[in-house]
C-alpha positions in Angstrom: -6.0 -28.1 -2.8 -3.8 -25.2 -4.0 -2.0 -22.8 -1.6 -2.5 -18.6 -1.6 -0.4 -15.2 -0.1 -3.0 -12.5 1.0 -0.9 -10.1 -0.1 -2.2 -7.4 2.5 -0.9 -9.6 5.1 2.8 -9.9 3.4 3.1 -6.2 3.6 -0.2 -4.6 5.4 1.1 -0.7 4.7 -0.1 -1.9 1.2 -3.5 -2.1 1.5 -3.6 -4.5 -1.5 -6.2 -6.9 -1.5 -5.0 -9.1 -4.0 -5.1 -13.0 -2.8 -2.4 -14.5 -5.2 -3.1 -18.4 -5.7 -1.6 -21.6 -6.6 -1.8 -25.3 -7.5 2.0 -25.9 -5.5 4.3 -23.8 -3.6 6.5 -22.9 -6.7 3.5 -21.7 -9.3 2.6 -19.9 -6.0 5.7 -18.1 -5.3 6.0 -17.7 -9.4 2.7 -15.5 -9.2 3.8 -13.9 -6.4 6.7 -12.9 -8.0 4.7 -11.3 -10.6 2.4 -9.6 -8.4 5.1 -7.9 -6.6 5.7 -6.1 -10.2 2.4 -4.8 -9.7 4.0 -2.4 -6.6 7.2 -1.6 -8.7 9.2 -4.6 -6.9 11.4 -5.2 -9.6 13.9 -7.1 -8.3 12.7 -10.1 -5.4 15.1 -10.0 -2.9 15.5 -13.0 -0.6 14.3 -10.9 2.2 11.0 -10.6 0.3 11.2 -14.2 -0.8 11.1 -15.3 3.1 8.4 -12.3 3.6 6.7 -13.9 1.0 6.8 -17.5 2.3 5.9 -16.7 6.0 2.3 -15.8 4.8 1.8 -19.0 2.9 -1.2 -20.4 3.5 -3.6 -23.2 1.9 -6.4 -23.0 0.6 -9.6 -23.8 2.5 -11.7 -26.4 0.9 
């Protein structure tokens, strides 16, 4: 069981759809990461980072 971000509920003024997934928290928070550079975050601050982490969910089997 892996773990995902809705990414529309890390920042809902986004609109983004995007579901970014996992296998473990850190692959998870790597894609994440690299999602964000799809809405010109360029830099991840740690503000994000907990933003980020507060919507982590797992995935439903």
């Amino acid at each position: 069981m892996g773990y995902i971000i809705d990414c529309g509920k890390v920042n809902p003024a986004s609109g983004c759809p995007h579901v970014v997934r996992g296998e473990t928290e850190e692959e998870l928070m790597k894609n994440a990461e690299e999602h964000a550079k799809e809405h010109g975050i360029v830099e991840v601050t740690p503000e994000v980072i907990e933003q980020i982490k507060s919507n982590v969910e797992k995935e439903p089997v």
